[in-house]
N, C-alpha and C positions, 0 to 999 in steps of 0.2 A: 709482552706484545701479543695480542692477539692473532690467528690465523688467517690468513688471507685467505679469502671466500670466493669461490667463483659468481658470477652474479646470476648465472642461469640457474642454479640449483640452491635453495637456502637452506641450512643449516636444519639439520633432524628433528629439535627441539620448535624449531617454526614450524614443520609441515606439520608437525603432530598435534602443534597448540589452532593451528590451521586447521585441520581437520578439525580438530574437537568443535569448533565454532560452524562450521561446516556441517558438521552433521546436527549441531542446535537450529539450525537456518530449515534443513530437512526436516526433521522434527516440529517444528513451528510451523511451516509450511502446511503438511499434513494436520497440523490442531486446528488452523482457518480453514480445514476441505481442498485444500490447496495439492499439489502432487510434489510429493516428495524431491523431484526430480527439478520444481521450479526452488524451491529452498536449497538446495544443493548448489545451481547453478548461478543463484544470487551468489551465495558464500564466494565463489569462484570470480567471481565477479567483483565483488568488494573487498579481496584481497588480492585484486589486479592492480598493477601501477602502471595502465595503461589503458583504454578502450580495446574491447578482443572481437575480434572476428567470430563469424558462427564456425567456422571451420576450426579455430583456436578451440572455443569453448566445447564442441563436441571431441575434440580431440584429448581436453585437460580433463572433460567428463565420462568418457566411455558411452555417450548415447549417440544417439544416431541424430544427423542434422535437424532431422525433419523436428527431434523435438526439442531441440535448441531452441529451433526457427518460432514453434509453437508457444515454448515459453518466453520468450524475449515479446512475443507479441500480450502475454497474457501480465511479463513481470511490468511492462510499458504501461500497458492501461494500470496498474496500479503502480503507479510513477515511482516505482523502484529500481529502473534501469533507462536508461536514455540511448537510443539510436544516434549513434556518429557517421558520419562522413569522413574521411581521411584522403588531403587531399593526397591526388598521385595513385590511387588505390582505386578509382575508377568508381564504378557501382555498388563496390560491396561495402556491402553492413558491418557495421561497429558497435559494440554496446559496452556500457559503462554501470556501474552502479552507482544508485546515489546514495552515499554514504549519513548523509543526515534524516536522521529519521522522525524527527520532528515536521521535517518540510515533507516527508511521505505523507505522515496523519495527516495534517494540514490538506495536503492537495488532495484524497481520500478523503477527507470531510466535507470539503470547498467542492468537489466536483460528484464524488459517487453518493454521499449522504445525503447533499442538497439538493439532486435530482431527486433523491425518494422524500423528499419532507415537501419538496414542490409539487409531485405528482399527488402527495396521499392529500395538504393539502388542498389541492384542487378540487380531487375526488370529495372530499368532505364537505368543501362548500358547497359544490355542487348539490352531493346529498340532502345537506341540510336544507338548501334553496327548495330542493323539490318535497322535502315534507314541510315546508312554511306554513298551507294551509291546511295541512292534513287535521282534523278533529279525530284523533282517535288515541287511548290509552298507547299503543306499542309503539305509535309516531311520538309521543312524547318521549316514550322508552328510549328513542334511537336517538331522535334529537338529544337528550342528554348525554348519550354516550358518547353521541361525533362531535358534539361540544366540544366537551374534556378531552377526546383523542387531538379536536383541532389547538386546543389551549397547548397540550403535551408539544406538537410538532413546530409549534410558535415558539414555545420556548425552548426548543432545540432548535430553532433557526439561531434564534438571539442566541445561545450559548458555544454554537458554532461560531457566529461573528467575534465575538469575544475570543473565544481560542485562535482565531485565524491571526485577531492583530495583537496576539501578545507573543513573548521569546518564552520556549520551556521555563527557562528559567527563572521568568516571573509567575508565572503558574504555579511549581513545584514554591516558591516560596508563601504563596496565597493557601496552598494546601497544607505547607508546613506550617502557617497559623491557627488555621482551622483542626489540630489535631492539638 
């Protein structure tokens, strides 16, 4: 028969394998420019069985509110963490991790890529519209170049669309034919 566990505390073997992933979160974090301290507290975060408070999470982390507060705002916009409400709890903040990370890529493709493939787009039409009648060697120059950058960012629309409406796992299988 195994030992009975208290539920507040898990087992040595958990916080350690906990950590370990925790500090890969930190690590990762810091390889995107990211601050260490926002990979940490996803980790924390995604081995919650609960939505935590900012006072939880600076508590379980050793930082200070403010930059809880500041990453929960920063892990939000890359829809890595979700802001809860709990009712009976009043006004205070909740966050949670999203634990699929398929659906992170996805909405970071769907929202932060597609704004920049819409803006350079636009820019490039634009561009191109204003050398339409230019007669000179280096407007030609350019024109070919904003062509082919506008072909590039077209076709990373279309390949965005595509990823958005498939499952990983039809992906990983179209990539495992392809090798």
């Amino acid at each position: 028969m195994l030992p009975v566990m208290s539920n507040d505390e898990p087992p040595q073997a958990v916080r350690e394998a906990r950590e370990t992933v925790i500090e890969a979160f930190a690590n990762s974090a810091e390889i995107y420019g990211a601050k260490r301290s926002y990979g940490r507290l996803y980790g924390i975060l995604y081995f919650a069985d609960e939505p935590l408070s900012l006072d939880t999470l600076a508590e379980r982390s050793e930082y200070a509110k403010s930059t809880v507060s500041t990453a929960m705002t920063e892990l939000g916009r890359y829809h890595m963490v979700t802001r809860r409400s709990i009712p009976g709890e009043g006004k205070k903040a909740f966050f949670e991790a999203e634990t699929d990370f398929w659906q992170i890529i996805r909405a970071f493709l769907n929202n932060e890529v597609r704004r920049e493939i819409e803006t350079m787009t636009r820019a490039l039409s634009d561009a191109l519209d204003s050398l339409e009648d230019v007669e000179d060697g280096r407007a030609e120059d350019d024109r070919q170049k904003l062509q082919e950058l506008l072909e590039l960012y077209r076709q990373s629309e279309r390949a965005i669309d595509i990823l958005n409406s498939q499952s990983v796992d039809r992906i990983a299988a179209v990539f495992d034919r392809l090798r």
